[in-house]
C-alpha positions in Angstrom: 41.4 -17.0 66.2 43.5 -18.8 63.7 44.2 -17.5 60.4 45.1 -19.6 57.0 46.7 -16.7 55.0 49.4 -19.5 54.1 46.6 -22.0 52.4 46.4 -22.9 49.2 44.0 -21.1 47.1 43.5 -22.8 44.0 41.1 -24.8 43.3 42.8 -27.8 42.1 45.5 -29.5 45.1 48.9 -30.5 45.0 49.3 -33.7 47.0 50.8 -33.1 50.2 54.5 -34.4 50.8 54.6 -37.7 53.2 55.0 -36.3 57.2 57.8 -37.9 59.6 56.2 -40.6 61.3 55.8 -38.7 65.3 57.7 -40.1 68.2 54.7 -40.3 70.7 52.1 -43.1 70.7 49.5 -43.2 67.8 45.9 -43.7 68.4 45.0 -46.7 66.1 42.9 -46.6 62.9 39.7 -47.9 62.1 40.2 -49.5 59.0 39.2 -53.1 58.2 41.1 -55.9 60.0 42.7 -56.8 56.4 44.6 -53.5 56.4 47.0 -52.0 58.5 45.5 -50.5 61.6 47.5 -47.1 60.6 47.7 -46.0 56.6 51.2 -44.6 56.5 52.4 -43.1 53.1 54.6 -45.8 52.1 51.6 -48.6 52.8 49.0 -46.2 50.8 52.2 -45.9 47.8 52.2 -50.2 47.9 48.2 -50.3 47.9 47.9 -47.7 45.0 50.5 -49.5 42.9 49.1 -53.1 43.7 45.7 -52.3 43.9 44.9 -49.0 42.2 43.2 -45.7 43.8 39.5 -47.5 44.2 41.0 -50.5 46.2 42.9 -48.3 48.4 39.7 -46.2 48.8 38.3 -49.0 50.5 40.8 -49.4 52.9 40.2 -46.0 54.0 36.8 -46.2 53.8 35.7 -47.9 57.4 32.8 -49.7 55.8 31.2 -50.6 52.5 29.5 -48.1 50.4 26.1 -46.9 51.3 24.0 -44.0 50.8 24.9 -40.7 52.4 24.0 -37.4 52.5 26.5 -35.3 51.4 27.9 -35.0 48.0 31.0 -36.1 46.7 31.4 -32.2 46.0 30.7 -31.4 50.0 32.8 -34.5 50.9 35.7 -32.3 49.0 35.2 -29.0 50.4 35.3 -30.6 53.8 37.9 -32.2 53.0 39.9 -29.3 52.1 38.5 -27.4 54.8 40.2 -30.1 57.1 43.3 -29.6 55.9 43.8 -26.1 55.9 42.6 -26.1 59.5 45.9 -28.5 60.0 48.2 -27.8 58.0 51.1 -25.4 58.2 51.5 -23.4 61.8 49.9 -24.2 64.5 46.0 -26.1 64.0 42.7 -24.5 64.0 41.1 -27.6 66.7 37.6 -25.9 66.4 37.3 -25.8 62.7 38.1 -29.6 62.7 35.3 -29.9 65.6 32.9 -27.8 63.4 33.5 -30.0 60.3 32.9 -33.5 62.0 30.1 -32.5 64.4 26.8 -34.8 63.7 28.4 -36.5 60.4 26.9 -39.9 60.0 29.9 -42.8 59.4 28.7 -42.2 55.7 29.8 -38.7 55.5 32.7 -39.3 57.1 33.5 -42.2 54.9 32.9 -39.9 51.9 34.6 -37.0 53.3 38.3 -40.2 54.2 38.0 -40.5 50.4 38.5 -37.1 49.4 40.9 -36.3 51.5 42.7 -39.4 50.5 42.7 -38.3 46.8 43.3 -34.6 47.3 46.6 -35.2 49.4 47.8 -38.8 49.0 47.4 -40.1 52.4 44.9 -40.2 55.2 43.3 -37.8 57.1 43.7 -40.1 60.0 47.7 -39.5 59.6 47.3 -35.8 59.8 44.9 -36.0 62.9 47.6 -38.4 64.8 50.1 -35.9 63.8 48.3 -32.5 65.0 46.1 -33.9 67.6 46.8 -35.2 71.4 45.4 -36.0 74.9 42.2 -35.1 75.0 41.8 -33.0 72.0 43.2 -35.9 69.9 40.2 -38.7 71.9 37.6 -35.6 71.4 38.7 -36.0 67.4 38.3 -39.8 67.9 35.0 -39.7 69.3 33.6 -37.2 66.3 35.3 -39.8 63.4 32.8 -42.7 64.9 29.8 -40.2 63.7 26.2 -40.6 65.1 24.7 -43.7 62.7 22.2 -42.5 60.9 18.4 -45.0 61.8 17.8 -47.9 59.7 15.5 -48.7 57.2 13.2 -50.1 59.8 13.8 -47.5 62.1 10.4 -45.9 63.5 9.5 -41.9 63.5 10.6 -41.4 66.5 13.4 -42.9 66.3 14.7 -41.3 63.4 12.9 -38.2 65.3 15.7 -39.1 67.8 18.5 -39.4 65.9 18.0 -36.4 63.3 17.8 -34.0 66.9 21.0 -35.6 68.3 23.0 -35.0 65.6 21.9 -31.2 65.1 22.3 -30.7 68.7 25.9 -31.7 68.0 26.5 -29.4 65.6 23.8 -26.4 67.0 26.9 -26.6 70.0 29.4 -26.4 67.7 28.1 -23.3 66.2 27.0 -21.5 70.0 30.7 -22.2 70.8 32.3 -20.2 67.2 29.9 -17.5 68.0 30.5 -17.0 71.8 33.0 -15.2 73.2 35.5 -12.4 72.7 36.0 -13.4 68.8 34.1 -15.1 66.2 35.3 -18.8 64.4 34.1 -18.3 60.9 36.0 -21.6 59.8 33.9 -23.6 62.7 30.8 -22.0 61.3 31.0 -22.7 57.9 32.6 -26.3 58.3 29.7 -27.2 61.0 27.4 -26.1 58.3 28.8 -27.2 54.8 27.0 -30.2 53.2 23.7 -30.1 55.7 20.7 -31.3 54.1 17.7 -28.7 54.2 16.3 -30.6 57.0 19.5 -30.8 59.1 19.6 -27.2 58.8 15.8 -27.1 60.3 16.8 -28.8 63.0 19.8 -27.3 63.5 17.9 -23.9 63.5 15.5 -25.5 66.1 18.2 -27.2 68.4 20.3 -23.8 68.5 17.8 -21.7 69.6 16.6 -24.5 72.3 20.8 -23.7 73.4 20.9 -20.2 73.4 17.3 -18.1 73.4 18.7 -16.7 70.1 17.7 -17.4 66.5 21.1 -18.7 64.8 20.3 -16.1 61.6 20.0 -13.5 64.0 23.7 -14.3 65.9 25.3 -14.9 62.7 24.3 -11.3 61.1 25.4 -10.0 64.6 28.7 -11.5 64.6 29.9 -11.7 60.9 29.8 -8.9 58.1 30.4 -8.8 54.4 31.4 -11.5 52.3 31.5 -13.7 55.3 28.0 -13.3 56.6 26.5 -14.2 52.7 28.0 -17.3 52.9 26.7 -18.3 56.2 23.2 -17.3 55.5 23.8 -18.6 52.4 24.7 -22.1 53.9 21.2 -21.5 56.3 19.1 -20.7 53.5 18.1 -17.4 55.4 16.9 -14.3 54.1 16.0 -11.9 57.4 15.7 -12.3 61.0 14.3 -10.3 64.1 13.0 -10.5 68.0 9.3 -9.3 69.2 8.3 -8.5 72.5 4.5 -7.7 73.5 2.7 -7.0 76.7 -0.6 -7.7 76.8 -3.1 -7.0 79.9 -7.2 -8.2 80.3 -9.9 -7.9 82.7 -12.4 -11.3 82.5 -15.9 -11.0 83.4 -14.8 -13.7 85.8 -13.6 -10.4 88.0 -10.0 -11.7 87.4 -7.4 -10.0 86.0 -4.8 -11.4 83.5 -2.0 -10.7 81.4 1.4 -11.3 80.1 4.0 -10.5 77.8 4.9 -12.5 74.2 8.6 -13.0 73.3 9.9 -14.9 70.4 12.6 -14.6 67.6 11.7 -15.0 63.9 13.4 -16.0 61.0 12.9 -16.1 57.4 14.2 -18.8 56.0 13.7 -21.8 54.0 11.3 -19.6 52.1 9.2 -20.1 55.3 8.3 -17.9 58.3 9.6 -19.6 61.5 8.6 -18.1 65.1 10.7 -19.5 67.8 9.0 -19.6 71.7 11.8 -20.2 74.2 10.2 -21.3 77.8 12.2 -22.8 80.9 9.9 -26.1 81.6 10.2 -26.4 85.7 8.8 -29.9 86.6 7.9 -30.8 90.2 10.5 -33.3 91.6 9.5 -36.6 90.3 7.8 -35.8 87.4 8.8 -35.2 83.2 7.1 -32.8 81.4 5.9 -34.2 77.8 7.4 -31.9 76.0 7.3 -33.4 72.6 3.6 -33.9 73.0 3.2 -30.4 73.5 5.2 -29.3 70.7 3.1 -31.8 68.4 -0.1 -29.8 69.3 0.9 -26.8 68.7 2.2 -27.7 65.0 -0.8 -29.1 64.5 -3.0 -26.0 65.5 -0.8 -23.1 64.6 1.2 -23.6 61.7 -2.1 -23.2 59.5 -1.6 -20.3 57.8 0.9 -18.4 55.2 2.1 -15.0 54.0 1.7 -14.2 50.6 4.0 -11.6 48.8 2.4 -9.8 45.5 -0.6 -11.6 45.2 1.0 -15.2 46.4 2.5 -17.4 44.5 -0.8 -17.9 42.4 -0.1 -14.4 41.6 3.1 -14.6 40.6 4.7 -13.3 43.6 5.8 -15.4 46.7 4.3 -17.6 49.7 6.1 -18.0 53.2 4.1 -20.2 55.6 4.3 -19.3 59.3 5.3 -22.2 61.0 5.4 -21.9 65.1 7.9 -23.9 66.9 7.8 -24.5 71.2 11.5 -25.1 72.3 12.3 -26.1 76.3 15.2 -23.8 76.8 17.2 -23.7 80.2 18.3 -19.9 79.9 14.8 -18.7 78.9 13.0 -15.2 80.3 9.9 -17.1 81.1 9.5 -20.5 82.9 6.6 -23.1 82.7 5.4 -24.4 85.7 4.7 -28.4 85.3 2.3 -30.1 87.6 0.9 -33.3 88.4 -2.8 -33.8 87.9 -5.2 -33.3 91.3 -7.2 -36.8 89.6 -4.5 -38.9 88.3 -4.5 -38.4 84.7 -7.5 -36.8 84.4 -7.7 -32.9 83.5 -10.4 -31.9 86.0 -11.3 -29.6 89.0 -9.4 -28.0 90.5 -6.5 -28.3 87.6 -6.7 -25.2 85.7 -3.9 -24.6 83.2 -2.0 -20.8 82.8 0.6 -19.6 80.8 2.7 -20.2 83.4 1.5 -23.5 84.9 0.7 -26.6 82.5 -0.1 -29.7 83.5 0.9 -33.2 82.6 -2.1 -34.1 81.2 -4.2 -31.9 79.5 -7.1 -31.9 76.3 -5.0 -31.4 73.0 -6.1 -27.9 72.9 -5.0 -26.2 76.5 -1.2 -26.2 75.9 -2.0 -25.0 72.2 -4.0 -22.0 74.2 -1.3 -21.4 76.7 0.8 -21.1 73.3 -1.5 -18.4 72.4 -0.4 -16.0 75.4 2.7 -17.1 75.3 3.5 -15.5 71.5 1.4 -12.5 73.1 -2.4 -13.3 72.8 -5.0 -12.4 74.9 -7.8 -14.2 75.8 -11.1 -14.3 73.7 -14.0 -15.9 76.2 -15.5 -14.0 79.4 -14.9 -10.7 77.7 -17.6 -7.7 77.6 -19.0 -6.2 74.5 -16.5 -3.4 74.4 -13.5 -5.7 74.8 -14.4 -8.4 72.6 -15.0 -6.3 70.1 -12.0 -5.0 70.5 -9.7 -7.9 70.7 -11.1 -10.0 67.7 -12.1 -7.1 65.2 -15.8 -8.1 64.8 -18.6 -6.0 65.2 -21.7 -7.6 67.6 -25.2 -6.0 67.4 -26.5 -3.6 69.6 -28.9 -5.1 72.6 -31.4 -3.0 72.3 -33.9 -1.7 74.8 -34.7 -3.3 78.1 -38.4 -4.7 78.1 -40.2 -5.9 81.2 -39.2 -8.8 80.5 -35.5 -8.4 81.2 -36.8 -6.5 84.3 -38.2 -9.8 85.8 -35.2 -12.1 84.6 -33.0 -10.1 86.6 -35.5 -9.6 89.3 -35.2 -13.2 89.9 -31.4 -13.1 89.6 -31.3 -10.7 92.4 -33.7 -13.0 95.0 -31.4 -16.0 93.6 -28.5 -14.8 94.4 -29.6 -13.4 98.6 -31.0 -16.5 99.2 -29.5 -17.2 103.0 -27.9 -20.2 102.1 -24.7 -20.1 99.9 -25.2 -23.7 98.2 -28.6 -22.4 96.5 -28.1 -19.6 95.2 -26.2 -20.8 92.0 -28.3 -23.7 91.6 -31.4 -21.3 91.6 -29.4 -18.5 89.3 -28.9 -21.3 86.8 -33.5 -22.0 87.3 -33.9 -18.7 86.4 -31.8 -18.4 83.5 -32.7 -21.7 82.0 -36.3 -20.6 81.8 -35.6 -17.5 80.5 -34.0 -19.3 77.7 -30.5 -17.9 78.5 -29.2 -21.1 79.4 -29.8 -24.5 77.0 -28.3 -27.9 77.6 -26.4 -26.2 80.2 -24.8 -24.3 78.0 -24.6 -20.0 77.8 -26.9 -18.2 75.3 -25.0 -15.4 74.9 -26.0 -11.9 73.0 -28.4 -9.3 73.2 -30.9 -10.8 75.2 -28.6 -11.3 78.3 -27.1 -8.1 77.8 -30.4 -6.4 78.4 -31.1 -8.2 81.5 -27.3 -7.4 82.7 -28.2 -3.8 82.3 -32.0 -4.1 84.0 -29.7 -5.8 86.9 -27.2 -3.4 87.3 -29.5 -0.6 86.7 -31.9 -1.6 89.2 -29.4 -3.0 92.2 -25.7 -1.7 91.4 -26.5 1.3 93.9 -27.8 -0.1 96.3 -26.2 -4.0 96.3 -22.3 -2.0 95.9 -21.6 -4.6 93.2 -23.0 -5.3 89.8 -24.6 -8.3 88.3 -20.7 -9.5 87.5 -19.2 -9.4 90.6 -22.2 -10.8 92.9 -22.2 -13.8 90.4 -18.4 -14.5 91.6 -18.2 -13.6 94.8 -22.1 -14.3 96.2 -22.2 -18.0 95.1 -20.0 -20.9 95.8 -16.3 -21.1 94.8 -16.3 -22.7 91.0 -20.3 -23.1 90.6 -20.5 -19.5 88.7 -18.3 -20.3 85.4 -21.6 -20.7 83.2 -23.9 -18.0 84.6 -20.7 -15.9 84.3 -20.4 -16.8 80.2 -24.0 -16.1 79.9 -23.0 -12.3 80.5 -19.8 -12.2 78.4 -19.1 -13.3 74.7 -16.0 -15.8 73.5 -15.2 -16.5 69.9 -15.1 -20.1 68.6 -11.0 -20.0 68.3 -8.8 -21.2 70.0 -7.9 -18.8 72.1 -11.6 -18.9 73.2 -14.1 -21.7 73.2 -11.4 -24.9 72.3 -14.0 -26.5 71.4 -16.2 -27.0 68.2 -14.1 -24.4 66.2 -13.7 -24.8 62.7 -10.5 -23.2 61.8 -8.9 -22.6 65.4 -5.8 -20.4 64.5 -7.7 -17.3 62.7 -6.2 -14.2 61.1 -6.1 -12.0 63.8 -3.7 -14.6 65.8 -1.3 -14.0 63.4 -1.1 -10.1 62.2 2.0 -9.6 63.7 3.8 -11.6 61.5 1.9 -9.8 58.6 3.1 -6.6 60.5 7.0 -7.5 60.6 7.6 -8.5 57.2 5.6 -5.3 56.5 8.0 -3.4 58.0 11.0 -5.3 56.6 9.7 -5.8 53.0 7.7 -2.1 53.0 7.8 -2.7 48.9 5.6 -5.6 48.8 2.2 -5.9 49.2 1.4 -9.1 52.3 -1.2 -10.6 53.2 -2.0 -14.2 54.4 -3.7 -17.2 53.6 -5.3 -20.3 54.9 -3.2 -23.3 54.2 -5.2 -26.2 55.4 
């Protein structure tokens, strides 16, 4: 790693003296056809003294002035940046790399001017000088920029552009970080004079690289003064990982679980929650991706911490905002699948955490999401369990009556009828006329649960299985789902009934974020609230 102990450090520049033009062959310039193709010092010296500074400005600049990003005050500290990474022994090639990355042409007009008038002759000139073979065409390649969209340019094609250019620079910071030392000089001149969005995306794109939240590498690999102005730069306060293994038992007779991994970041004044999968799509097929991430915006990122009462309160507000990211090096891989019915989301599709498939309603890979960060799911669950999972307290059933008796005498007949094919059809008779089924939908509560315990009391012995478990396994494959719900309980959310829910995302499906910054901010009081 190169060191500048031989830079400059006051703030105001002398101009640099004029370098010997090199023997080897010069890449040309890109200024206009009206200038030279290559600004020496003695051209710049005739332009300045025919034209003035502002004329010769513009033949440095490649194009007219237009709006840019960065400030004239950025556009000088990268242009200072550039030269102490060139000048004097040896050159630092990766803090030039870092400080070019994802520039539009504006920025890097802005950032030819300043170091025009900082040092008296172009940056160009010092590249040509320090720069060759393919280092000096990889410089080349970074001074044409990534054009920033038009004016007409649609969302997604500004979408488009903005992740190019912070995948750029997201590289650009994995490479400073990797490895046996740390660039600090790449890091901060891949970061200086980012926008706040840039840095979002940045964030984004860097953890799509390297399964690693870019706060959490940076407080890894730098220390003191250093590390404050990187986070500093990344507008980040704190950063962590969480890992959670869950496990369930449906009344479907299936078992399920997983385990929810994700990094999280506190920055931006926001709560971001990065979920790294490896999407694996069967050969011929593309997995929408950016769909998927759309959906689970839209459902999940509904809520916010509040710190000391909120910022009604006079204390703070952090909203939780949930981001899906397809990363190649991830723990956990997605299975993608072509539809069994073209592009229609029916039996026998049925989606996991590991296997999505290419088309699916707008709330199954917001579900899948759900396991993913470390949910469990909230539908074919018992009394015990659901209560468990969501918090809420059901009433108790209550005594059989003879009534219940006969409902589940029926059951019984239904389900040892000789021929396989009836007995669901007649299951679903009896427990329509008993009320426990209406517009083919499951009446849950206490009323089946009484009946479930007059069945299992009466023919668990003897039958070797329980009202449960003959529903699966005596009727035909994928005919039981409803008589099954009609036993169980599932919460309107979203990781339960996906449909008809008014606020899908509730505040259970989020306590762990309310449980980190508890344990990193243990002076302030949290608690969340509903945003939308």
């Amino acid at each position: 790693m190169r060191t500048h102990a031989d830079a400059p450090v006051a703030a105001a520049r002398v101009p640099a003296p004029a370098r010997a033009e090199p023997a080897r062959q010069r890449i040309p310039g890109d200024a206009p056809s009206a200038t030279p193709a290559v600004l020496t010092p003695r051209i710049v010296a005739q332009l300045q003294a025919l034209a003035g500074n502002r004329a010769t400005a513009q033949a440095v600049r490649r194009r007219p002035v237009v709006q840019r990003a960065i400030s004239s005050g950025q556009a000088a500290a990268l242009a200072e940046r550039l030269y102490d990474a060139m000048e004097g022994l040896g050159t630092d090639e990766d803090a030039v790399y870092g400080a070019l990355s994802g520039r539009t042409p504006e920025d890097l007009d802005a950032i030819r001017e300043a170091y025009f008038f900082a040092y008296n002759h172009t940056m160009l000139e010092d590249i040509n000088d320090e720069f060759s073979g393919d280092e000096l065409a990889k410089v080349m390649r970074l001074l044409e920029g990534r054009p920033a969209p038009g004016a007409t340019a649609t969302a997604t094609e500004r979408e488009t552009s903005a992740t190019a250019r912070a995948r750029d620079i997201a590289q650009q910071l994995a490479d400073a970080i990797s490895g046996a030392g740390t660039e600090e000089d790449q890091i901060f001149n891949a970061l200086e004079g980012r926008s706040a969005d840039e840095i979002a995306e940045i964030r984004r794109q860097y953890f799509a690289l390297t399964g690693h939240s870019l706060d959490r590498d940076l407080r890894d690999d730098l220390s003191g003064d250093e590390l404050e102005r990187a986070l500093a730069l990344v507008h980040s306060t704190a950063s962590g990982s969480f890992r959670r293994d869950f496990s369930e038992w449906l009344t479907e007779d299936y078992h399920a679980g997983g385990t929810g991994i994700w990094e999280w970041e506190i920055a931006d004044r926001k709560f971001l929650i990065h979920v790294g999968v490896k999407f694996e799509p069967d050969p011929g097929l593309t997995a929408p991706i950016s769909r998927w991430q759309a959906q689970v915006r839209s459902i999940w990122n509904r809520f916010a911490l509040t710190g000391n009462g909120g910022q009604a309160g006079g204390g703070l507000e952090l909203p939780i905002e949930f981001d899906l990211q397809d990363q190649s090096g991830a723990e956990r891989s997605v299975r993608v699948r072509q539809n069994a019915n073209g592009s229609s989301y029916a039996h026998p599709d049925r989606a996991y955490s590991n296997l999505w498939y290419v088309n699916m309603p707008d709330t199954v890979a917001p579900h899948e999401f759900g396991h993913l960060v470390g949910l469990p799911d909230e539908y074919e669950r018992t009394l015990e369990d659901y209560e468990s999972v969501t918090g809420e307290d059901l009433p108790e059933p209550g005594a059989v009556t003879a009534a219940d008796r006969q409902v589940a005498t029926d059951l019984r007949n239904a389900l040892y009828l000789p021929t396989v094919a009836d007995r669901a059809t007649t299951a679903t008779t009896v427990l329509t006329t008993a009320g426990l089924i209406s517009g083919g939908a499951a009446v849950q509560g206490s009323q089946a649960q009484r009946v479930m315990q007059a069945y299992n009391s009466a023919y668990e012995e003897s039958d070797s299985e329980n009202l449960l478990h003959a529903l699966r396994h005596r009727t035909a494959p994928d005919s039981y789902f409803t008589l099954i719900a009609v036993f169980s309980f599932v919460s309107p959310s979203i990781m339960g009934n996906e449909s008809d829910h008014t606020h899908p995302v509730e505040q259970r499906h989020v306590r762990f974020a309310l449980d980190v910054v508890r344990e990193e901010f243990p002076d302030v009081t949290w608690g969340l609230r509903l945003l939308r």
